[in-house]
LUMMAR-129789 format. One record per residue: residue in three letters; x, y, z of N, C-alpha, C, CB in turn. Coordinates in steps of 0.001 Angstrom, whole numbers, padded with zeros to 6 digits, always signed. Glycine has a CB too. Example, Ala and Ser with C-alpha at 12.3 -4.5 7.8 and 13.67 -1.06 7.14 Angstrom:
BEGIN
ALA+013190-005690+007800+012300-004500+007800+013200-003300+007800+011308-004473+009046 SER+012850-002250+007080+013670-001060+007140+012900+000030+007870+014084-000598+005725 
This chain:
BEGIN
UNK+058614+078970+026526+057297+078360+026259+056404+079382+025553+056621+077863+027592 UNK+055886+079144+024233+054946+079896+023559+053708+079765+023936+054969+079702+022359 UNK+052851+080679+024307+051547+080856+025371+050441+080793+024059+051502+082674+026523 UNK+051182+081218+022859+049973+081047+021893+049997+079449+021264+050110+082271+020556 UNK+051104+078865+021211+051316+077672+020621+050677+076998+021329+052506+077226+020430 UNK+050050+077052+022692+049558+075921+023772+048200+076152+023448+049944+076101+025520 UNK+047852+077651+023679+046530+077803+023411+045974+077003+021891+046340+079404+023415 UNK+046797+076651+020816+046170+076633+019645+046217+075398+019460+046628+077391+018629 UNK+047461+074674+020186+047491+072882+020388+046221+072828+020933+048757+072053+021536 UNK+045870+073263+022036+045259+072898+023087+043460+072661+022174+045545+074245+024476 UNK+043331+073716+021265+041998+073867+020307+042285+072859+019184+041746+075530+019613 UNK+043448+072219+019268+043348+071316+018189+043006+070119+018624+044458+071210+017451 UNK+043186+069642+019483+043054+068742+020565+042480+068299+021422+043459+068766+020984 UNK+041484+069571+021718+039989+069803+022128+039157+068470+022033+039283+070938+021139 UNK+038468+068575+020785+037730+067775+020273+038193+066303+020159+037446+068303+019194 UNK+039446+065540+019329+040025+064505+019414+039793+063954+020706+041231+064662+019089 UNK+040082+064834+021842+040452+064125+023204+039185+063983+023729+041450+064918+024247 UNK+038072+064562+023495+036559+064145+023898+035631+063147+023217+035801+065266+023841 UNK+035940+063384+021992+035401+062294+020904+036197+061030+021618+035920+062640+018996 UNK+037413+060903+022017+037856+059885+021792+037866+059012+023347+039140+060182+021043 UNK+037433+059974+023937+037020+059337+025403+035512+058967+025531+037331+060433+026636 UNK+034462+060188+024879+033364+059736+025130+033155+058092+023999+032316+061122+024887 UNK+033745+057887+023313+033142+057024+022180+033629+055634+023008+033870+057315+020355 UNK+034800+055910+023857+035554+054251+024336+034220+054434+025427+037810+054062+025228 UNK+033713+055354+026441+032852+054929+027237+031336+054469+026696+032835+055910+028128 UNK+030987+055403+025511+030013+054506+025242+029989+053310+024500+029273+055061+024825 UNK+030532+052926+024019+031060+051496+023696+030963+050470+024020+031875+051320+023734 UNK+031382+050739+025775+031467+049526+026238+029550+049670+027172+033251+049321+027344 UNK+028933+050821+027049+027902+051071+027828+027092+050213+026420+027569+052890+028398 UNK+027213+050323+025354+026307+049935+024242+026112+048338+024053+026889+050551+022915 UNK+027677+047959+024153+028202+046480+023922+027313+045666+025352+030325+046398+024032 UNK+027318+046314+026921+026942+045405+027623+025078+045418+027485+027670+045675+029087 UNK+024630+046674+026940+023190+046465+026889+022968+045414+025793+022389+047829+026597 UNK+023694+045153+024596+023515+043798+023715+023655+042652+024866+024835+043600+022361 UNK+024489+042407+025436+024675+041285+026069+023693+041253+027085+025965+041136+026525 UNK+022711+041731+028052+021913+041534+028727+022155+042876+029917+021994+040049+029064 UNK+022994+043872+030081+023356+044732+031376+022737+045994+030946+025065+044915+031767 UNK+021403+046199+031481+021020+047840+031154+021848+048348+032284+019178+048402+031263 UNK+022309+048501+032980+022642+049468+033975+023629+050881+033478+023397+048585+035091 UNK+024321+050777+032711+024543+052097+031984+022960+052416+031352+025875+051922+030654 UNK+022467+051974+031236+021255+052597+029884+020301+053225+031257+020088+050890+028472 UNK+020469+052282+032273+019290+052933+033468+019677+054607+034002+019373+051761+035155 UNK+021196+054327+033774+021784+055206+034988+022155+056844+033283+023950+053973+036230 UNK+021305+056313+032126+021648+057467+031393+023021+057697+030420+021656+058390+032379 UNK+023872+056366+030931+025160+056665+030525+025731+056270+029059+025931+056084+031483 UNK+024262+055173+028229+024791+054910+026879+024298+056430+025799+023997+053218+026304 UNK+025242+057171+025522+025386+058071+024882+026144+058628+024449+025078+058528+025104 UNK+025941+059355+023182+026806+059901+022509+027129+061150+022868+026519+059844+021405 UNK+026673+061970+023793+026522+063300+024554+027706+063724+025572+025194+063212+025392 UNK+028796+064575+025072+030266+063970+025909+029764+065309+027043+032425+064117+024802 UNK+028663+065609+027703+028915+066255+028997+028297+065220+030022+028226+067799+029097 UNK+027681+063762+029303+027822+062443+030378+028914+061855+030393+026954+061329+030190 UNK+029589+061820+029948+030780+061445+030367+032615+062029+030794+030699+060765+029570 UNK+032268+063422+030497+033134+064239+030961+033699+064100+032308+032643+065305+030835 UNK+034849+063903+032584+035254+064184+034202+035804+065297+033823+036297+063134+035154 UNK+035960+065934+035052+037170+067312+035256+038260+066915+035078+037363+068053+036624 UNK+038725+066587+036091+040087+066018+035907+040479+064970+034928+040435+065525+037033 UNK+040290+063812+034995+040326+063068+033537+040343+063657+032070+039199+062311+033482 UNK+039188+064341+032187+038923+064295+030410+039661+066055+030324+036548+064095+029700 UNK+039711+066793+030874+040204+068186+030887+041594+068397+031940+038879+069155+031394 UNK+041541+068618+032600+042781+068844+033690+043863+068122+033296+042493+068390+035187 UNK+043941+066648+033232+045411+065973+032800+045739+066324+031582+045502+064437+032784 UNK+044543+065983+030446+045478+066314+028944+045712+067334+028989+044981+066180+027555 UNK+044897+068331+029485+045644+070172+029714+047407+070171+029950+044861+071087+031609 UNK+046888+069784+030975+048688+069400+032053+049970+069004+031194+048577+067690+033259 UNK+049104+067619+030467+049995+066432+030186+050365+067223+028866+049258+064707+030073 UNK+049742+067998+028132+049880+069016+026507+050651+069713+027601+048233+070034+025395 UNK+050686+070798+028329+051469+071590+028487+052667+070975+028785+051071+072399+029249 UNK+053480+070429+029786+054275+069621+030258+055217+069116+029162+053561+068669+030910 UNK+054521+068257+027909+054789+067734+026340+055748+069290+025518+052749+067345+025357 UNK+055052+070441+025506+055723+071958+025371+056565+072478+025983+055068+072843+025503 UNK+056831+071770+026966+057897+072212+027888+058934+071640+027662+057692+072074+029156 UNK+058586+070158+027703+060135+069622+027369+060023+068607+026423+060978+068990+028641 UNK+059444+069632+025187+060159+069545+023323+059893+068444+023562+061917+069903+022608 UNK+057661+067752+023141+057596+066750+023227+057560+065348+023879+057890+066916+022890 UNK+058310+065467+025029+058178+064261+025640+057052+063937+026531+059223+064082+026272 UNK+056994+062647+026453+055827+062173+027288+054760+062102+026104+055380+063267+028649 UNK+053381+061320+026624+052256+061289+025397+051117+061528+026395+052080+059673+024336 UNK+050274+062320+025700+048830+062787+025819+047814+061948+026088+048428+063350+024758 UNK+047447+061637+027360+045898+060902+027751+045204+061145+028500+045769+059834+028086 UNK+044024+061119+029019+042941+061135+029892+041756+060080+030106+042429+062181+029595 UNK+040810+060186+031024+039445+059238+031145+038459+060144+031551+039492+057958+032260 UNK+037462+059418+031361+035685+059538+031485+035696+059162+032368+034581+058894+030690 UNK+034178+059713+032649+033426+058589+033872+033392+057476+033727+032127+058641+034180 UNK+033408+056621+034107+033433+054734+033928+032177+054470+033312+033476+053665+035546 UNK+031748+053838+032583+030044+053463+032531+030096+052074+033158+029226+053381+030772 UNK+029054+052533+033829+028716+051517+035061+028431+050500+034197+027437+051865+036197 UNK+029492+048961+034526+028472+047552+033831+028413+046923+035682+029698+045968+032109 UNK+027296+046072+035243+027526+044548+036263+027683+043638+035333+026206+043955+037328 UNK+029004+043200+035645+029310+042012+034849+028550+040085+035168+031009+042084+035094 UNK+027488+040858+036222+026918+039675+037002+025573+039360+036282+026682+040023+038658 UNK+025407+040412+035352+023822+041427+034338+023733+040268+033175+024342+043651+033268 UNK+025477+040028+032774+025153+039656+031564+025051+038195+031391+026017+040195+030716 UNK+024682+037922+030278+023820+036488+029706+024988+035142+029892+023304+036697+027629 UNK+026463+035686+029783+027440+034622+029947+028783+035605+030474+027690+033658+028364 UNK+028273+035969+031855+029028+036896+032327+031537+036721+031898+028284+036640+034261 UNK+031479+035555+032325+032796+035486+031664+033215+035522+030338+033249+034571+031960 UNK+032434+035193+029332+032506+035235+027935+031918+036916+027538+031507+033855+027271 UNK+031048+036976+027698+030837+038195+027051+031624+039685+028158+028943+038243+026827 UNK+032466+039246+029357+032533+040423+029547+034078+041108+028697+032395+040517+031148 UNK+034764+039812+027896+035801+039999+026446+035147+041001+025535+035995+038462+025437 UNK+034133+040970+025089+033565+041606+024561+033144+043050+024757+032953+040992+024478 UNK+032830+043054+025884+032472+045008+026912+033765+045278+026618+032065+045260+029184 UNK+034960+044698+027600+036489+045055+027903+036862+045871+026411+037611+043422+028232 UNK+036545+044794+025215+037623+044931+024267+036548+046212+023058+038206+042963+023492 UNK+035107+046664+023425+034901+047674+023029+035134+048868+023090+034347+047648+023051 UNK+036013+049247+024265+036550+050636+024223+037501+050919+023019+037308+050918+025530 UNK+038164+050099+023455+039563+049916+022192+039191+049782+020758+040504+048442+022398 UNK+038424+049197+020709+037852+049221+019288+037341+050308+019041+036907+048305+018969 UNK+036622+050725+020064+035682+052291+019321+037310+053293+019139+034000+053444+021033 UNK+038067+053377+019880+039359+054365+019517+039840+053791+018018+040817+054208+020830 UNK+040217+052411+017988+040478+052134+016573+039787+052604+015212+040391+050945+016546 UNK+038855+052302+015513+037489+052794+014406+037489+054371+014442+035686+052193+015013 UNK+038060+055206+015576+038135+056815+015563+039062+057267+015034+038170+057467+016691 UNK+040509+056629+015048+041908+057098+014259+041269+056383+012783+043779+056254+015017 UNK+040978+055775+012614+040528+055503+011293+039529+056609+010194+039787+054270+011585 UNK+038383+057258+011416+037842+057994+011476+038859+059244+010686+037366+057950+012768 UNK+039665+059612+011726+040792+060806+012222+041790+060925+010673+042005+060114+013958 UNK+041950+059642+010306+042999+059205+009213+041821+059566+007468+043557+056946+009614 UNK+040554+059560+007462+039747+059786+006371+039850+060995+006528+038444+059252+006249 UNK+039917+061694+007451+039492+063099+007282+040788+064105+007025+038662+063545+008636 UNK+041906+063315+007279+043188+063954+006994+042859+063722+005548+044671+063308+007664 UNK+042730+062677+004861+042770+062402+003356+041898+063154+002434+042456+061053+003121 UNK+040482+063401+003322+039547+064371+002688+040036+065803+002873+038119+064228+003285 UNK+040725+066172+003417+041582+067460+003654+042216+067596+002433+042660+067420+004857 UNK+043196+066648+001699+044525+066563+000846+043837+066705-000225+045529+065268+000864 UNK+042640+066048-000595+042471+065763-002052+041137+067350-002349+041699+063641-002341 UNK+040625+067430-001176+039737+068473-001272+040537+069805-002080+039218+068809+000287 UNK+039501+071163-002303+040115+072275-002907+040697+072747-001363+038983+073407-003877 UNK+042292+073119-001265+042471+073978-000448+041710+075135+000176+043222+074268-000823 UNK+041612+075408+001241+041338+076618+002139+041653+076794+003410+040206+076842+002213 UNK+040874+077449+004461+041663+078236+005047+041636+077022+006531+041031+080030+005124 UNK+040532+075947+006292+040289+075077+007124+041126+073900+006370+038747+074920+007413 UNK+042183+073874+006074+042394+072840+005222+043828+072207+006100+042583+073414+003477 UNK+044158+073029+006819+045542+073017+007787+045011+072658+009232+046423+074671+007851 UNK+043772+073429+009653+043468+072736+011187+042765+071417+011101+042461+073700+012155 UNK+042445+070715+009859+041719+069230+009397+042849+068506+009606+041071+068993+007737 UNK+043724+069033+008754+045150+068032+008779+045609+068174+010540+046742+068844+007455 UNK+045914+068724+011058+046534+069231+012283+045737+068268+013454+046283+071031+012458 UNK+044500+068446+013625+043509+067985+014082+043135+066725+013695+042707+068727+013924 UNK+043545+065888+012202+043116+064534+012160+044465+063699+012533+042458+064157+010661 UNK+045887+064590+012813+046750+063863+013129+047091+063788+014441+047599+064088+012493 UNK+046094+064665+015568+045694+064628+017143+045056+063628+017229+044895+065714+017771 UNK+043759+063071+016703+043003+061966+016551+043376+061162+016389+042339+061878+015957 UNK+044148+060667+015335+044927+059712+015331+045524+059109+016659+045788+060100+014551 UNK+046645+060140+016860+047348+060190+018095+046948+059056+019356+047111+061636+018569 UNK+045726+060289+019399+045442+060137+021398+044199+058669+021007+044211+062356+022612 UNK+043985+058872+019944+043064+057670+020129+043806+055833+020299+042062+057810+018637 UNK+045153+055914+019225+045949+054539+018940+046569+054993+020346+047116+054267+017312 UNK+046853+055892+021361+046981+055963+022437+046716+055376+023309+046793+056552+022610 UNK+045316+056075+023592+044346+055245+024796+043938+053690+024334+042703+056161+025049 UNK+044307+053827+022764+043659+052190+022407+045149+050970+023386+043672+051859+019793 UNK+045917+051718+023117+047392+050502+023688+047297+050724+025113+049364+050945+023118 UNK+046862+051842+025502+047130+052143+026885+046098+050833+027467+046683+053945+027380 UNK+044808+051280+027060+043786+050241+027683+043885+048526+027433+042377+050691+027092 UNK+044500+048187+026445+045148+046697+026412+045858+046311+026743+045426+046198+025743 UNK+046442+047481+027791+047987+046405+028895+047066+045353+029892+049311+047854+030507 UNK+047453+044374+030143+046544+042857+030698+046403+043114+032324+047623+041041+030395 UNK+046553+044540+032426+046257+044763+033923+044873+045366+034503+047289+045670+034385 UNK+044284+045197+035294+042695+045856+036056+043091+046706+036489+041789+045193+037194 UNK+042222+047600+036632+041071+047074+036235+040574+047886+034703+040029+047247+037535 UNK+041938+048409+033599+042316+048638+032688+041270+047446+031724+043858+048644+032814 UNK+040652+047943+030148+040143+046818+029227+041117+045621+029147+039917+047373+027755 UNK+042642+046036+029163+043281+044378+028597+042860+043238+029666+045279+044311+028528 UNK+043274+044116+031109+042769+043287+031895+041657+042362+032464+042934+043657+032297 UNK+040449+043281+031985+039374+042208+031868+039083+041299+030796+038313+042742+031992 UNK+039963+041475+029924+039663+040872+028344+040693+039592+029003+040346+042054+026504 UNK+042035+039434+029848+042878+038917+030395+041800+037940+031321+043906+039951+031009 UNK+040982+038595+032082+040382+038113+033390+039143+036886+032530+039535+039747+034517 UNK+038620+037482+031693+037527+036376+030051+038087+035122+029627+037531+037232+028189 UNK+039741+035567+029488+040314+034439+028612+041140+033253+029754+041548+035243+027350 UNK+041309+033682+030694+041812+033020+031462+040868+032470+032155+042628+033566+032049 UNK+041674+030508+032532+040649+029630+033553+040303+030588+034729+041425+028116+034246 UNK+039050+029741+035377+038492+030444+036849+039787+030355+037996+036928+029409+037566 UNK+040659+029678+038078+041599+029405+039005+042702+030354+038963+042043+028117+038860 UNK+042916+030933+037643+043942+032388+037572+043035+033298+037620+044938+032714+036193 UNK+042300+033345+037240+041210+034685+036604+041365+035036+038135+039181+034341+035760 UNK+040394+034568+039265+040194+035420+040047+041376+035624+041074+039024+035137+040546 UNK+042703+034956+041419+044004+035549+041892+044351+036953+041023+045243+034372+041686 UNK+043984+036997+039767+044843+037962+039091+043621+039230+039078+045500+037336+037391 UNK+042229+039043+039565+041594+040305+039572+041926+040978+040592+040306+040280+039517 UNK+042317+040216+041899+042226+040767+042521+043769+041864+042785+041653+039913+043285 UNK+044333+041918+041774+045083+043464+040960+044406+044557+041039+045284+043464+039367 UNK+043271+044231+040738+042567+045437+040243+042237+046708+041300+041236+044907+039681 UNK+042146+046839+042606+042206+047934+043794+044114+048480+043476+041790+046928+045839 UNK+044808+048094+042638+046945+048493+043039+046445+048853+040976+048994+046073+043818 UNK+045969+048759+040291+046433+048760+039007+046697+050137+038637+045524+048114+038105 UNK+045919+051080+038749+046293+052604+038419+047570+052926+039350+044925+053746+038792 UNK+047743+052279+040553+049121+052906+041298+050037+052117+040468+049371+052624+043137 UNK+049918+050407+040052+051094+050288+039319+051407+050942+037886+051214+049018+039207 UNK+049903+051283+037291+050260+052381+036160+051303+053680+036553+048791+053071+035703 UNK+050836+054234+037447+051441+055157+037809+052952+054960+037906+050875+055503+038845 UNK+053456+054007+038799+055015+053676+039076+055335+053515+037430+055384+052029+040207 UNK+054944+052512+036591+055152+052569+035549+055787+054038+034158+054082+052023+035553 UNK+054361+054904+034741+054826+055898+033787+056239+056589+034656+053438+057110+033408 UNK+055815+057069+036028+056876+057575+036157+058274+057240+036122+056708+057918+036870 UNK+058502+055518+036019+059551+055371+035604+060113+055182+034590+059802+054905+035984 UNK+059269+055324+033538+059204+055986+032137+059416+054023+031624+060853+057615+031627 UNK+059218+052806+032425+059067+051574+032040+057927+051529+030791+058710+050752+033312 UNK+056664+052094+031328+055356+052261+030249+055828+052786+029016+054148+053308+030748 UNK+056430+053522+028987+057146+054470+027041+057409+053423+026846+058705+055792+026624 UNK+058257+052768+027754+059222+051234+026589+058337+050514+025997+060208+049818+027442 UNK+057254+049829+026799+056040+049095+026765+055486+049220+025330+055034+049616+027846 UNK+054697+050583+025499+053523+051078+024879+054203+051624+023290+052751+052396+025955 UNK+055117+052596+023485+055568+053028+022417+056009+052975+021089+055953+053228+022653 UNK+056583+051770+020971+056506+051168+019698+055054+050530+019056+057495+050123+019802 UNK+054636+050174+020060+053016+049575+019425+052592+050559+018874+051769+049065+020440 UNK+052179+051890+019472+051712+053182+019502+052431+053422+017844+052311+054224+021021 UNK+053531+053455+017628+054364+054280+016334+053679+052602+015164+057035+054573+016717 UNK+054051+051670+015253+053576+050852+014712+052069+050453+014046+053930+050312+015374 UNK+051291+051222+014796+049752+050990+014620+049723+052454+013956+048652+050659+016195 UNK+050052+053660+014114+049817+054734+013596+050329+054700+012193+050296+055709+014377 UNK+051516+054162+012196+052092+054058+011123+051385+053112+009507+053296+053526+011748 UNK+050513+052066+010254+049785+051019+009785+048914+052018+009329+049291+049839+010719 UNK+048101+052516+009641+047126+053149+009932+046760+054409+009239+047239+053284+011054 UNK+047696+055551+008785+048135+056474+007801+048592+055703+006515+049270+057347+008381 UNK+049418+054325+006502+049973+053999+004800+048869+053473+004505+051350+052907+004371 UNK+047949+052865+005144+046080+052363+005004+045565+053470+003808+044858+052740+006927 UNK+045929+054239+004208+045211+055758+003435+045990+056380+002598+044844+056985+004398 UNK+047391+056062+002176+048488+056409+001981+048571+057862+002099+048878+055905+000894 UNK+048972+057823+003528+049196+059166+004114+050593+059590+004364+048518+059255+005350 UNK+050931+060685+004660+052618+060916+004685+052578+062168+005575+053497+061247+002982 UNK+052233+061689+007169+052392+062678+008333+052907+062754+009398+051642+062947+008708 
């Protein structure tokens, strides 16, 4: 294991992995104050300021882990973390079942709109005059990419209390909707069984290579 290679992943990756957590939490803190829910806005939490939404463990400790772990064994496994939650009441808003599709499915979008982000700035790298920042742009817009079409698939599996799942819990009649929320106290443990039985790679992974892939020939990129 190279102690400098981790350290220099780890600075490339830095930023991607905070941008791309704080932007899904404020998102959905921004999306429910349109719809009628200040309670992120009361409690401070619609912002662009990633030391409100930083966890320890979430946003630092796992991707630390989960990057080192990835160096250990040549790659495997993929890079994620979370924020603090921004507090909604989904009880706040103006057509609480309809618009809470809308909160759910803004995290994911703000990650989409960030690899997109991630994918211009690789391109403004290529065509720019070379220099000495011209390799950690590229390096760094293809982390962004990454962890963002990441957390974007991760958060649209149709389980709670995960975004697909409430976007799942919106679209579905009142007679499934609330049998199937009540998932939501077991959903991170069934995430969990999931990754560790490496079922989630099968899942997620091709979407993940598929959307990135979309996503770089957008720009006609070659990374």
């Amino acid at each position: 294991m190279d102690f400098d290679s981790i350290i220099q992943g780890i600075a490339i990756y830095a930023l991607p992995v905070i941008l791309a957590i704080t932007m899904h939490e404020a998102a959905h803190g921004y999306v429910a104050r349109h719809f009628g829910d200040f309670t992120a806005f009361n409690a401070g939490r619609i912002s662009l300021n990633p030391a409100r939404h930083i966890d320890p463990v979430g946003t630092i400790l796992v991707p630390v882990a989960l990057f080192i772990i990835s160096k250990m064994t040549m790659g495997a496994g993929f890079l994620f973390g979370w924020a603090k939650p921004v507090p909604v009441n989904f009880s706040n808003l103006r057509h609480p079942k309809q618009n809470m599709l809308w909160v759910a499915a803004a995290g994911p979008g703000a990650n989409l709109l960030m690899a997109f982000f991630w994918a211009l700035l690789i391109k403004l790298a290529m065509i720019l005059p070379i220099t000495e920042f011209t390799k950690p742009m590229i390096l760094m817009g293809i982390a962004g990419i990454e962890i963002n079409v990441i957390l974007m698939v991760l958060n649209l599996l149709p389980l709670p209390p995960l975004d697909g799942g409430r976007m799942a819990m919106s679209l579905l009649p009142h007679r499934i909707a609330y049998p199937f929320s009540r998932i939501e106290p077991y959903g991170f443990m069934i995430l969990l069984v999931l990754l560790i039985s490496g079922v989630l790679g099968v899942i997620v992974w091709p979407m993940i290579k598929l959307i990135k892939l979309m996503i770089v020939s957008f720009f006609g990129l070659y990374v």
